[in-house]
C-alpha positions in Angstrom: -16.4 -13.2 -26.5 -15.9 -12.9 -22.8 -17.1 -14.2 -19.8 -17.7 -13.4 -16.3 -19.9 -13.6 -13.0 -21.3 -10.6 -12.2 -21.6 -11.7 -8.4 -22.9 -15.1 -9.4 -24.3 -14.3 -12.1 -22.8 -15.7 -15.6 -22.3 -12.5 -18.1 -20.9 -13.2 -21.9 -20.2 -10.1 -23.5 -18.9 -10.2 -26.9 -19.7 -6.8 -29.1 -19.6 -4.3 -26.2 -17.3 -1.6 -27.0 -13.5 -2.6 -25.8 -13.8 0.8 -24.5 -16.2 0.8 -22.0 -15.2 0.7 -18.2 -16.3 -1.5 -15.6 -17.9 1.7 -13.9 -19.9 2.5 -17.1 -20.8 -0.7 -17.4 -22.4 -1.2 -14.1 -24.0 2.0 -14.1 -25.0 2.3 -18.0 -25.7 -1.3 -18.9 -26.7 -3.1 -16.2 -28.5 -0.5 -13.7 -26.3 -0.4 -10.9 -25.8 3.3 -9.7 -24.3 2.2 -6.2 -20.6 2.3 -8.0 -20.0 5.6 -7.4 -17.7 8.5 -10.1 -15.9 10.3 -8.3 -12.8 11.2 -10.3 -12.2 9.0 -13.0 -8.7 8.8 -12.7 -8.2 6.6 -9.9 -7.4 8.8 -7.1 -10.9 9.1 -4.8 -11.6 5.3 -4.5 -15.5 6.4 -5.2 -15.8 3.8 -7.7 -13.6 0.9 -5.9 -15.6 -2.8 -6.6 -14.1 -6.2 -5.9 -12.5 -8.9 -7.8 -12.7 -12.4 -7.1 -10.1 -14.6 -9.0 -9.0 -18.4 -8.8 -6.1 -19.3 -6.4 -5.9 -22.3 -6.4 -8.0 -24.2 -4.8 -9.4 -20.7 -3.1 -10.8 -17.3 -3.8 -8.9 -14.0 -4.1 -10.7 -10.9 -2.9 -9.2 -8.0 -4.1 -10.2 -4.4 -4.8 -10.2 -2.5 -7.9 -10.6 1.1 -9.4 -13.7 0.5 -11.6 -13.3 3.9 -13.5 -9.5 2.4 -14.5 -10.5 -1.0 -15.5 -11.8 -2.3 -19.1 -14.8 -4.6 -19.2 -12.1 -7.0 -21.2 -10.4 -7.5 -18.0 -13.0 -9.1 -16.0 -12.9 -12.4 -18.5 -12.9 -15.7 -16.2 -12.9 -13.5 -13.2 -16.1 -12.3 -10.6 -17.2 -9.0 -10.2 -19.2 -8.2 -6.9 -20.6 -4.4 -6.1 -22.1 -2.6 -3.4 -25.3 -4.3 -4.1 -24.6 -8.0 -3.6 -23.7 -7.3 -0.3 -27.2 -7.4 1.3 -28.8 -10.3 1.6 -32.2 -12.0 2.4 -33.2 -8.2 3.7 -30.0 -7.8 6.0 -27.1 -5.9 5.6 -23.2 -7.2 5.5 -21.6 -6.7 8.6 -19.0 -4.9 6.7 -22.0 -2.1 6.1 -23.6 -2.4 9.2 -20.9 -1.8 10.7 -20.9 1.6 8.9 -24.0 2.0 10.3 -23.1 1.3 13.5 -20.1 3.3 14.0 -21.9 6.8 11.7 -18.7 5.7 9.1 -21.4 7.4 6.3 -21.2 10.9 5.9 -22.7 12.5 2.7 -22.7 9.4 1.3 -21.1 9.9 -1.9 -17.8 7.7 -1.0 -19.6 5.1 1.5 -19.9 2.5 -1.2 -15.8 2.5 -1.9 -15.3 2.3 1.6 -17.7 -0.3 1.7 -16.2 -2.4 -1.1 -12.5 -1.4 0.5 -13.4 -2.7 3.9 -15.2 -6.0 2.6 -11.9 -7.0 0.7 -10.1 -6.5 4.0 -12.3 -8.1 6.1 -12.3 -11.0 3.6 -8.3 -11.4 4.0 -7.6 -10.4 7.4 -7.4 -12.2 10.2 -8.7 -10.3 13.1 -8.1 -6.6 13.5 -4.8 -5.0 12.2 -4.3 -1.3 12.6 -1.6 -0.6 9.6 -3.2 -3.5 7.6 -6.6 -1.2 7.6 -5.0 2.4 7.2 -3.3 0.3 3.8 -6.5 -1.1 3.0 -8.4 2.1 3.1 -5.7 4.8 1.9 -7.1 4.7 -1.6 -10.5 6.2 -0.5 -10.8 9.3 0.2 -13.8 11.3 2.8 -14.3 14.5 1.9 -16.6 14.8 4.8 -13.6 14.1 7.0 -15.0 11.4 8.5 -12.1 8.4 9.0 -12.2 8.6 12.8 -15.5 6.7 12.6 -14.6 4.7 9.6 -12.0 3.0 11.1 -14.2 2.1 14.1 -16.3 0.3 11.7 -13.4 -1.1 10.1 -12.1 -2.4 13.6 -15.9 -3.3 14.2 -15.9 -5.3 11.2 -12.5 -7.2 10.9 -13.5 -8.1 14.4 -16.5 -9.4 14.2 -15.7 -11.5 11.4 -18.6 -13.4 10.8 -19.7 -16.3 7.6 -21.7 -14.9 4.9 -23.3 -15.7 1.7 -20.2 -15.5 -0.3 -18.4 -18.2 2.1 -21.5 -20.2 2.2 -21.4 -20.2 -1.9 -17.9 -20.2 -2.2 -17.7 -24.0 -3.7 -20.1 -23.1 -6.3 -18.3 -19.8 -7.3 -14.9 -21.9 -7.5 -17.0 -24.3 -10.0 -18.4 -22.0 -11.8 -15.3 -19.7 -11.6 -13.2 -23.0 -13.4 -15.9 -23.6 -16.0 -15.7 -20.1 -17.3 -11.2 -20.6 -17.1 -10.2 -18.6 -20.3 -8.7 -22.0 -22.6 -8.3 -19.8 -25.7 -7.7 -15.8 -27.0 -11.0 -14.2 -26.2 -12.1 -10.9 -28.5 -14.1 -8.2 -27.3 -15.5 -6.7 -31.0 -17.5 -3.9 -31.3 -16.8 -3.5 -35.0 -14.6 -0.4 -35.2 -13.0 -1.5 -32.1 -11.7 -5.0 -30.7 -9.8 -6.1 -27.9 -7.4 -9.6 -28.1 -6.6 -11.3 -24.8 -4.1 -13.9 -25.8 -2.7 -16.6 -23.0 0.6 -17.1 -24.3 3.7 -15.4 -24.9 3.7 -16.9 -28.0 0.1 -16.0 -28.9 0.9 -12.0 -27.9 3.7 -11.9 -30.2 2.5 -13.2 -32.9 -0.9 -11.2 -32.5 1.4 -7.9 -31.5 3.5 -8.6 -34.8 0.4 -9.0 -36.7 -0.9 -5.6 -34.9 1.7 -3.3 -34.1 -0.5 0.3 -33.7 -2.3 -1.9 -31.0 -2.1 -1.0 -27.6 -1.2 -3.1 -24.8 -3.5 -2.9 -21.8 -2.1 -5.2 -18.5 -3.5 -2.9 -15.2 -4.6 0.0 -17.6 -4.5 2.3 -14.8 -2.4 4.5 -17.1 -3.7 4.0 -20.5 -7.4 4.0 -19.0 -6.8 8.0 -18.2 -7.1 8.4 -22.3 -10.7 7.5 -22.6 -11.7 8.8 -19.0 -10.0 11.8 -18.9 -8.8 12.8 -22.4 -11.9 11.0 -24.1 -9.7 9.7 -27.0 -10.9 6.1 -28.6 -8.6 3.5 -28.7 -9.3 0.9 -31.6 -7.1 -1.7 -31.0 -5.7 -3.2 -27.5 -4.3 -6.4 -26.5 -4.8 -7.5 -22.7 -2.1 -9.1 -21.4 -3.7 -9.9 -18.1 -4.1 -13.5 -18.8 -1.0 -14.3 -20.0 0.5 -16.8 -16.7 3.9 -16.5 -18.3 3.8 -12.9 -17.7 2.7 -13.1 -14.3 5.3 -15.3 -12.7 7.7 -14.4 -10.2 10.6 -16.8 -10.1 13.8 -16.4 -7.8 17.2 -17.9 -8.6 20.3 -17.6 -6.8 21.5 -14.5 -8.5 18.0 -12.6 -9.7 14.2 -12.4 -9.2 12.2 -12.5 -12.4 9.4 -11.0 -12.3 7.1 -11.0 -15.2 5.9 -7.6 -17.0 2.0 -8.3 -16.2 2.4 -9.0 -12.6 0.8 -6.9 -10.6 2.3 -4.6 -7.8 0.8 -6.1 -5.2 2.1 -9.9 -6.2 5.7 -8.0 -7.1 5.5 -6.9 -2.9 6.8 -10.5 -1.3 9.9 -11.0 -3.3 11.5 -7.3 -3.6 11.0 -6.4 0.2 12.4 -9.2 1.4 15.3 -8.7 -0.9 15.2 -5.2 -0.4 12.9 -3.5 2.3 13.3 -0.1 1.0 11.5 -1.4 -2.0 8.8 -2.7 0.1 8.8 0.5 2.0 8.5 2.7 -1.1 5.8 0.4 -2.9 3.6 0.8 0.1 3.8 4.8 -1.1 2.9 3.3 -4.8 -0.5 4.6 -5.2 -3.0 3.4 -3.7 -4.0 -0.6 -2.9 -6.3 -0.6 -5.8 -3.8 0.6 -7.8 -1.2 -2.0 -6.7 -3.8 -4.8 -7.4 -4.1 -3.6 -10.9 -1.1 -1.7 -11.9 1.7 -3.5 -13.3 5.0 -3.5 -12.9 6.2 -3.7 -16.6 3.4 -1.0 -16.7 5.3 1.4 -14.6 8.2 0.8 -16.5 6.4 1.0 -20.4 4.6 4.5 -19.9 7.7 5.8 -19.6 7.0 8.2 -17.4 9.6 10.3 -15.6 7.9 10.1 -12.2 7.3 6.4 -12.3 8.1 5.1 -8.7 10.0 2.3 -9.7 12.3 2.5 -12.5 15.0 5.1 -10.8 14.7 1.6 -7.7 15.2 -0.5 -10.4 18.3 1.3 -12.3 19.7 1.8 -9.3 19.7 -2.1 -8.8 21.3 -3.1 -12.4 17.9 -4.2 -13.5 17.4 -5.3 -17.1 14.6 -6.0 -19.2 14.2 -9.1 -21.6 12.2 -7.2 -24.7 10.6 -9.8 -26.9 9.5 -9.3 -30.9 8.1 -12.5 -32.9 10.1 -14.9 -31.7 13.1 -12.5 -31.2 13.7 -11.3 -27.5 16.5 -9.1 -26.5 17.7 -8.3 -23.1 19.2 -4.2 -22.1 19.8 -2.6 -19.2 16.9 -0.7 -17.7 18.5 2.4 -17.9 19.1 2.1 -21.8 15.5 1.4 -22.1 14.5 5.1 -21.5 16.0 7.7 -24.2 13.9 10.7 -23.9 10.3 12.0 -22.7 8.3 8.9 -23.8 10.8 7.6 -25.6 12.3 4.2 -25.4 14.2 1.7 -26.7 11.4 -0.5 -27.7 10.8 -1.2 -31.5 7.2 -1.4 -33.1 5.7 -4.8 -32.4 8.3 -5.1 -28.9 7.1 -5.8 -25.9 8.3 -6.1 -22.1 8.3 -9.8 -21.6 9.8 -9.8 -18.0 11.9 -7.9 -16.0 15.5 -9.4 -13.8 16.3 -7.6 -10.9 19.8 -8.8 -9.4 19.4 -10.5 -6.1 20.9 -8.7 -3.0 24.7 -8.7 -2.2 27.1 -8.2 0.5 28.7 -5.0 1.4 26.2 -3.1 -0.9 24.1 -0.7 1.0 20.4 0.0 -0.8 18.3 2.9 0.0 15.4 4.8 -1.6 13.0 7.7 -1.1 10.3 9.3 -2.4 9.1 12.8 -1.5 5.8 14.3 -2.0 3.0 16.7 -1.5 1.2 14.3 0.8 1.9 10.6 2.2 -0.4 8.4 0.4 -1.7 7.9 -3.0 0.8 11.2 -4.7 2.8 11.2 -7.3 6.8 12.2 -6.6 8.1 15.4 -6.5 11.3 13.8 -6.5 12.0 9.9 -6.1 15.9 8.4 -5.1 17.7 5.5 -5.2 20.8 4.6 -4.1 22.8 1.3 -4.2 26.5 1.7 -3.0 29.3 -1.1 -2.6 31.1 0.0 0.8 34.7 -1.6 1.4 37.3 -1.0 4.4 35.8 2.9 4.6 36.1 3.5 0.8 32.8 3.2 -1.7 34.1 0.6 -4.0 30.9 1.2 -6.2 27.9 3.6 -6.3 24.7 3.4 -8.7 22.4 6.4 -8.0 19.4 7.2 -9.7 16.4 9.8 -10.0 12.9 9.6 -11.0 11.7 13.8 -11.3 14.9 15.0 -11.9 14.8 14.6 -16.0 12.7 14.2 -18.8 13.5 10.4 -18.0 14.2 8.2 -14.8 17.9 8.5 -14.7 21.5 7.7 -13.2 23.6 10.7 -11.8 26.7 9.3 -13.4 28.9 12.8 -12.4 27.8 11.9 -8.8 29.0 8.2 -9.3 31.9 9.2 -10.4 32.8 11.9 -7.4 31.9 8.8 -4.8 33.9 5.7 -6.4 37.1 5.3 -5.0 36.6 7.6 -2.1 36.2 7.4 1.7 32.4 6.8 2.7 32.6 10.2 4.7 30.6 13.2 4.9 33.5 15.2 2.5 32.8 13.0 0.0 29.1 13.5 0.3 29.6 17.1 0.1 31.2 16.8 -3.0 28.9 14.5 -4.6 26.0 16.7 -3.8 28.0 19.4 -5.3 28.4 17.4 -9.1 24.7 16.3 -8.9 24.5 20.1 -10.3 25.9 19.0 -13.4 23.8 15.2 -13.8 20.7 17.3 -13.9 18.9 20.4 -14.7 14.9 19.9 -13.2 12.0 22.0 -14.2 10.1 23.8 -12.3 6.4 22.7 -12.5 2.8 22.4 -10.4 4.9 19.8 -7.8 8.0 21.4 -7.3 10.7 24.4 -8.4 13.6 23.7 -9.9 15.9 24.8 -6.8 13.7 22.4 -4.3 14.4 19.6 -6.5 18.0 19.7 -6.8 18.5 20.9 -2.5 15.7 18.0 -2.1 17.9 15.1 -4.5 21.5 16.5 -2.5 19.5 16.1 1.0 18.7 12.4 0.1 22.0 11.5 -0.4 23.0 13.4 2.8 20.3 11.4 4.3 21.6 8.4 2.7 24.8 8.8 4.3 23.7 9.6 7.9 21.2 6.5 7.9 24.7 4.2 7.2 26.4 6.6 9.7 23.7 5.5 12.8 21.7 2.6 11.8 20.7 2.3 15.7 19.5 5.4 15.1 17.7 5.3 11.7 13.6 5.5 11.8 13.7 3.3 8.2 10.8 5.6 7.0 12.5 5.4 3.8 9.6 8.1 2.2 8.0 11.3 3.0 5.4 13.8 2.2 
């Protein structure tokens, strides 16, 4: 069984079907059409409800994709929609606001926006231009209509007034503590179940146990198979509870950052180690995605356009894989073998990933180029981490998400820049091996020819950012 407030009410669900979305369930099972479907695949923000979560002593506001997110993984946790924002006959200020400012067009995405801008004006502190365009870059108007958005936004953040949730907030926290998952919860529908172990321990032995299960942490991957491919999945395990796997820990050579942390918790520790990491995890969907998606996620699906495994290759980053009571620890780049195809035996998981801490004399930059600036998948994404000494590159790792049927390390154009002079010859010839490290298809996002000229043009880049830093504009992406 699991449990949840559904703004403050208590909800214990225990045969529903593991497969059933938060979406569905607020429109098909409890009558609440104001969650809007927009895409189903994350991308419009039509469906976007908040989260509210113990921190501590405090609430956590936080937005999520609805259409992306399993009923399982609202267990201890409060759900508010678009409809718990009146109250006593009055509207929020967050939608008055819309009101006020015409921010509702046709309609159809107001109540994303809605939720979006409640979760801001919950954390923010005043009115904060780039906070809101962050805030709000995972909903989409396709009436056009941000201009007056964004004045309600600003209307809102400043205006900041008490409301019912802050006036109930101490009963929410109690009741949000008596409903604290203490034991593996089962969501069982018959023909279909979902575990949600709290322990390390627990998943392995439950994984071992049941090995064709599938793990679900953010699901904003593995959710697009019921959505959008309308396959069944029988058996998953949510991780999502698991505070081993959520940790982020900092030593004096590494950060370790557990596989089911989300993005959004990952931000802190990588940008201040590296802020090209921060830069490019800004670019990493959209802010309900980073709230949901994890970052051993990124790294499981495999995927050859996953943002952050060419960052994390790049970096030396390894990955402690555990089985049973077995774990093992490899090199992220000998995770990936081919398309979807990893190192990872049947009944392994990703228990955590290391990333090596920061280092003198080592220069780290990364890019990602696509189609358009927020909320895109790469065309092509870059990373390089070079060791300069005395005008010679004493080291180079370069890597490429987009490139290959996996994220991967130009090891020819490592080779043409170790030992050389850190000078535009050198570039040249580099750019000139990259030839041979890769062969890219040619698909909806990009030709072949652009993605090779666009992979040789970041390492130019790379090269002239060192060359000028006075000069250098650190947007460290582009559309």
């Amino acid at each position: 069984m699991i449990q949840f407030l559904l703004n403050r009410e208590l909800r214990r669900e225990q045969t529903l079907d593991p497969n059933t979305t938060v979406l569905e369930y607020l429109r098909e099972y409890r009558g609440k059409p104001g969650t809007k479907e927009g895409c189903a695949s994350g991308d419009c923000g039509a469906c976007t409800v908040v989260v509210g979560e113990l921190d501590g002593e405090k609430l956590r506001y936080r937005t999520l994709n609805s259409c992306l997110t399993f009923v399982s993984a609202l267990h201890g946790k409060q759900l508010i929609t678009v409809e718990d924002l009146k109250h006593q006959g009055r509207l929020h200020s967050v939608q008055q606001a819309m009101v006020d400012c015409h921010g509702s067009q046709c309609g159809f995405c107001t109540p994303g926006f809605v939720m979006s801008l409640f979760a801001l004006q919950k954390s923010a502190d005043g009115y904060d231009k780039a906070d809101t365009h962050e805030a709000l870059a995972g909903n989409l108007c396709r009436c056009t209509g941000y201009r007056p958005i964004l004045e309600a936004a600003e209307q809102a953040c400043c205006g900041k007034q008490p409301d019912q949730f802050d006036a109930c907030e101490a009963e929410t926290i109690a009741q949000l503590k008596a409903i604290e998952p203490r034991e593996t919860a089962e969501l069982n529908s018959g023909d279909k179940r979902c575990l949600s172990p709290l322990t390390v321990g627990d998943l392995a032995e439950i994984y071992s146990a049941n090995p064709d299960a599938r793990l679900l942490a953010g699901g904003t991957d593995l959710a697009l198979e019921v959505t959008q491919f309308h396959r069944e999945l029988p058996a998953m395990i949510y991780v999502g509870h698991i505070a081993e796997m959520k940790k982020v820990e900092i030593t004096d050579t590494s950060i370790e950052i557990g596989a089911a942390t989300a993005l959004t918790d990952c931000y802190e520790a990588l940008a201040t180690e590296y802020p090209d990491f921060g830069e490019l995890l800004h670019r990493f969907a959209s802010l309900q995605i980073r709230n949901q998606g994890t970052l051993g996620g990124n790294i499981g699906n495999a995927s050859p356009i996953g943002d952050s495994p060419p960052l994390l290759i790049a970096l030396g980053a390894q990955v402690v894989l555990r089985k049973g009571a077995n774990s093992r620890t490899l090199l992220l780049q000998d995770y990936f073998i081919d398309y979807k195809v990893t190192a990872r035996e049947q009944g392994e998981f990703i228990e955590k990933i290391i990333v090596p801490r920061a280092q003198p004399n080592r220069v780290f930059r990364a890019y990602k180029v696509s189609k358009r600036l927020d909320d895109d998948i790469s065309a092509v994404c870059a990373a390089f981490d070079l060791k300069l000494e005395d005008g010679l590159i004493d080291d180079a790792r370069i890597a490429f998400g987009g490139m290959a049927a996996i994220p991967k390390r130009a090891v020819a154009c490592e080779r043409a820049l170790i030992g050389a002079p850190f000078s535009a010859d050198t570039i040249e010839k580099a750019c000139e091996v990259l030839e041979k490290d890769f062969t890219p298809l040619t698909d909806f996002r990009a030709s072949r020819e652009y993605r090779l000229l666009v992979a040789q043009n970041l390492l130019r880049k790379c090269f002239h950012e060192q060359q000028a830093p006075a000069y250098e504009t650190r947007v460290t992406s582009y559309a």
